[in-house]
C-alpha positions in Angstrom: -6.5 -1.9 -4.8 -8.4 -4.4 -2.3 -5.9 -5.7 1.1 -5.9 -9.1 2.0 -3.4 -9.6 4.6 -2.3 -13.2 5.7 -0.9 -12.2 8.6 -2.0 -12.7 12.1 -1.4 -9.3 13.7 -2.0 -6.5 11.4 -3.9 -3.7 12.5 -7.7 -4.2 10.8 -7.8 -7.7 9.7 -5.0 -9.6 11.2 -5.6 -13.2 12.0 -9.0 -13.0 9.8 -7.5 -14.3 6.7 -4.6 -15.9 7.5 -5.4 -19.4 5.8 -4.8 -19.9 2.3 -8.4 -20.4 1.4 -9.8 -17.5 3.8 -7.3 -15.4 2.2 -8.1 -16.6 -1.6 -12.0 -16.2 -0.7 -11.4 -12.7 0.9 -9.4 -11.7 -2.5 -12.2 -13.1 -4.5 -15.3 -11.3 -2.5 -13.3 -8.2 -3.2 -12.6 -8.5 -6.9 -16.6 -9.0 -7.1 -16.7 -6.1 -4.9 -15.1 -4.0 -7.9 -11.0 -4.4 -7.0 -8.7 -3.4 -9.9 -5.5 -5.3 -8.2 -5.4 -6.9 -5.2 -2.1 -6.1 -2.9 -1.4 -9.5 -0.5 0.5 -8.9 2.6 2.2 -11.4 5.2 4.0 -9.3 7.2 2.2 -6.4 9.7 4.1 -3.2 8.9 1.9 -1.5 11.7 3.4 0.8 14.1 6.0 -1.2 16.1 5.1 -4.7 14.7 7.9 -7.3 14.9 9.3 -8.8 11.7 8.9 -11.8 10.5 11.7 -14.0 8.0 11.3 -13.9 4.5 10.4 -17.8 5.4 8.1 -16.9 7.1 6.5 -14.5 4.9 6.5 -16.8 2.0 4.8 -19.5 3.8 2.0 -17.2 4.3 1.7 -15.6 0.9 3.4 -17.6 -1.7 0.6 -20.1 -1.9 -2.4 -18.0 -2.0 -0.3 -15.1 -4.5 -0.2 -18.8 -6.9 -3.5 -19.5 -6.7 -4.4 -16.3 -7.1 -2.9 -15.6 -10.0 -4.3 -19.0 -11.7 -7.6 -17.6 -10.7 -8.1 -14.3 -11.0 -8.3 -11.7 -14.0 -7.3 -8.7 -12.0 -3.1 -8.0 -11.6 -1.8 -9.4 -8.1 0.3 -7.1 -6.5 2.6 -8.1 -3.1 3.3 -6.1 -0.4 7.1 -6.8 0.7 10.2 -5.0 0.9 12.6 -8.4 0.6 13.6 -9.4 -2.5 13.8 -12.7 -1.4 9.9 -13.0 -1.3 9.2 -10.6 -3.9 11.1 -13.0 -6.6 9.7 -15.8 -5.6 5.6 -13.8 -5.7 6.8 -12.8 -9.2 7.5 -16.5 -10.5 4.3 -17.7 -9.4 2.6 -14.6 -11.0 2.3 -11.3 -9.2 3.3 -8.9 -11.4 3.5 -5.6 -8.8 5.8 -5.0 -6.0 4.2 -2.6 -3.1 7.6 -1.9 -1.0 6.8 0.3 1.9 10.8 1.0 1.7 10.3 2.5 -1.3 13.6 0.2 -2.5 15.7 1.0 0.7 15.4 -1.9 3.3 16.8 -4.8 0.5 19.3 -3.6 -2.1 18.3 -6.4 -4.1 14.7 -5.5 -4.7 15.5 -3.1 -7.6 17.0 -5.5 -9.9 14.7 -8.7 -9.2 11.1 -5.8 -9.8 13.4 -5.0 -13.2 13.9 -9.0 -13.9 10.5 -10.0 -14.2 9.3 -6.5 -14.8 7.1 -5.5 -12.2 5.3 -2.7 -11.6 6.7 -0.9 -8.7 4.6 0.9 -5.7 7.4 2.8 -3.7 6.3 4.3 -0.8 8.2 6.5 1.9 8.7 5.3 5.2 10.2 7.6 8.1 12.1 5.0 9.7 11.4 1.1 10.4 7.7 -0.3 11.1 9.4 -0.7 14.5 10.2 3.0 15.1 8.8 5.0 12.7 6.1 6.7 15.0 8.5 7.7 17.7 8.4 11.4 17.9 8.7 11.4 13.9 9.7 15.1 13.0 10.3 16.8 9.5 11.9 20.4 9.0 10.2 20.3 5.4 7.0 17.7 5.3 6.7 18.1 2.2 9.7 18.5 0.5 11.6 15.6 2.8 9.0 13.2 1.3 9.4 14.2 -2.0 13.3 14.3 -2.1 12.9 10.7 -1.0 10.6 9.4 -3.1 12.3 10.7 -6.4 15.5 9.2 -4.8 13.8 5.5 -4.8 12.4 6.4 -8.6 15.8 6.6 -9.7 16.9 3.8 -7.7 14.4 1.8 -9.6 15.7 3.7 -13.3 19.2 3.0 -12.6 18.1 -0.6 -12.2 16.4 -0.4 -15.7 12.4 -0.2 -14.4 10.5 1.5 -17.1 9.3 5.1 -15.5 6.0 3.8 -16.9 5.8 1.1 -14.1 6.4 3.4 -10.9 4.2 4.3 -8.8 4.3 6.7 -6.1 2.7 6.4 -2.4 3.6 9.6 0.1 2.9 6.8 2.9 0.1 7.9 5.3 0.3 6.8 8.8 4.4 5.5 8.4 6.5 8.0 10.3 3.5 10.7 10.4 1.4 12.4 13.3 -1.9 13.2 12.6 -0.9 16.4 11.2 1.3 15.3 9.1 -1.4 12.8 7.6 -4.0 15.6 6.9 -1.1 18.0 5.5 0.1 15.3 2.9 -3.5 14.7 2.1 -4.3 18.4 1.6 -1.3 18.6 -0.8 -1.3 15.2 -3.0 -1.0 17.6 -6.3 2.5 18.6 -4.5 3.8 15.2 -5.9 2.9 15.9 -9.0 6.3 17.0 -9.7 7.5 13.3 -9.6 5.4 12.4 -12.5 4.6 9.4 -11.5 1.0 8.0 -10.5 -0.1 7.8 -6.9 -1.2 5.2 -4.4 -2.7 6.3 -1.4 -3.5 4.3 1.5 -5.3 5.8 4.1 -7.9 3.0 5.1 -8.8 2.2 8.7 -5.6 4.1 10.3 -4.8 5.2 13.5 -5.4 9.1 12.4 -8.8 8.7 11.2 -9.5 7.4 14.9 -7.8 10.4 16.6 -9.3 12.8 15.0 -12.8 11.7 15.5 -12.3 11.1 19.4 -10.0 7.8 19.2 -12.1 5.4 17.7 -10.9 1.6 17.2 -10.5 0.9 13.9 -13.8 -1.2 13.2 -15.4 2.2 13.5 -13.4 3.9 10.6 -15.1 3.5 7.9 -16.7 6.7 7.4 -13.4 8.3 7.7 -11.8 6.0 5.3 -14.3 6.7 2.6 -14.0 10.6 3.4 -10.0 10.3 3.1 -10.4 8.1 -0.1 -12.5 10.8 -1.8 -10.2 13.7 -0.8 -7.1 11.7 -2.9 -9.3 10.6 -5.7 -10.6 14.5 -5.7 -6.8 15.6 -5.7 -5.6 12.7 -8.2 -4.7 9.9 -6.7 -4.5 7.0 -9.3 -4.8 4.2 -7.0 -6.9 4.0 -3.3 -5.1 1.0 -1.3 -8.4 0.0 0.7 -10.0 -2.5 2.5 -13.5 -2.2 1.9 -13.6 -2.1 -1.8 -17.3 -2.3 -2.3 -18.3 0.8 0.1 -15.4 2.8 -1.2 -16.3 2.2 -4.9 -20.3 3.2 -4.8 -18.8 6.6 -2.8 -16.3 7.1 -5.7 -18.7 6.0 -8.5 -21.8 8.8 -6.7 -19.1 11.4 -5.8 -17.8 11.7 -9.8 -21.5 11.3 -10.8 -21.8 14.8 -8.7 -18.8 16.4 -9.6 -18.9 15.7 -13.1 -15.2 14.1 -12.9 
């Protein structure tokens, strides 16, 4: 799953692509690059980011999720948590919904995904984009996660989404410390349980940096690669990245070796 974010302020590539036709160019370099679905963003969910309107929002993606679609033979995926903006992605053809909420910041988003029936990422979030890295604390990492994530799976069956089109991100790096990051990485089988495939998006975060000696993110790489070959190792369905073409020759050499 290749990023393009049509925002200008997130984290890695905020402000790069925030034209329509950078944006549709970067989407298309990375489907050459090997991308399966491409997720388009226009809101920065980055620690302690400010929101933006659903207006807003659609101004940024709706036109290049359209042309996208018209374009491209790969699915288009969006990555909002208001309905609002989803519905509208979905009538001009995106046919996923990536909702960092997992279904709980807009009531609304589990009937308009069932509507036009989307595939569904839900992911869990500790908190808001604006808090979530305040001191975030869990009695039971593993567990809490997992409680919550089957709670927005039924959320999405009671709104009649197939189980077949849920997917399942533990979401790295929203309302987790370092330590929490490495622990849900060394236990992705863990959320097996849900039966449900996973997403993982680990690329370019602010843990990769701290724990090689607080590197900016333009020096992550490496570690995004090593962190995307750790969740493909333990199952992971789906790597949310933004270097598709480096991520894809490790993952293509690494299964040559390991026979996988």
């Amino acid at each position: 799953m290749g990023i393009v974010n049509v925002t200008p302020d997130s984290f890695w590539d905020g402000g790069r692509y925030d034209a329509t036709d950078t944006a549709l160019a970067r989407a298309e370099q990375l489907i050459a690059e090997g991308a399966d679905i491409i997720d388009i963003g226009g809101e920065s969910t980055r620690p302690g980011a400010s929101a933006v309107t659903a207006e807003q929002e659609l101004e940024r993606v709706a036109p290049v999720v359209a042309e996208l679609a018209r374009r491209a033979d790969v699915p288009v995926s969006v990555d909002t948590y208001k309905s609002a903006v989803a519905e509208r992605c979905l009538e001009a053809g995106a046919s996923i919904v990536n909702d960092i909420s997992g279904l709980r910041f807009d009531p609304a988003m589990a009937g308009v995904a069932t509507r036009y029936h989307a595939g569904l990422v839900l992911m869990h979030i500790k908190g808001t984009p604006r808090d979530m890295q305040q001191d975030p604390q869990y009695d039971d990492l593993l567990g809490e996660i997992s409680s919550s994530l089957q709670a927005s799976i039924e959320i999405a069956l009671a709104a009649g989404t197939e189980r077949s089109a849920v997917a399942i991100d533990p979401g790295i790096g929203f309302g987790k410390t370092v330590e929490h990051n490495v622990a849900i990485l060394k236990n992705l089988k863990y959320f097996e349980r849900l039966d449900c495939p996973m997403v993982i998006g680990a690329s370019r975060k602010s843990f990769i940096g701290k724990l090689n000696g607080g590197i900016p993110a333009d020096q992550r790489l490496p570690g995004s690669i090593a962190a995307a070959l750790a969740a493909a190792a333990a199952g992971a369905a789906v790597l949310r990245v933004h270097d598709v073409a480096a991520t894809r020759q490790a993952l293509v050499t690494f299964r040559s070796i390991a026979g996988a």
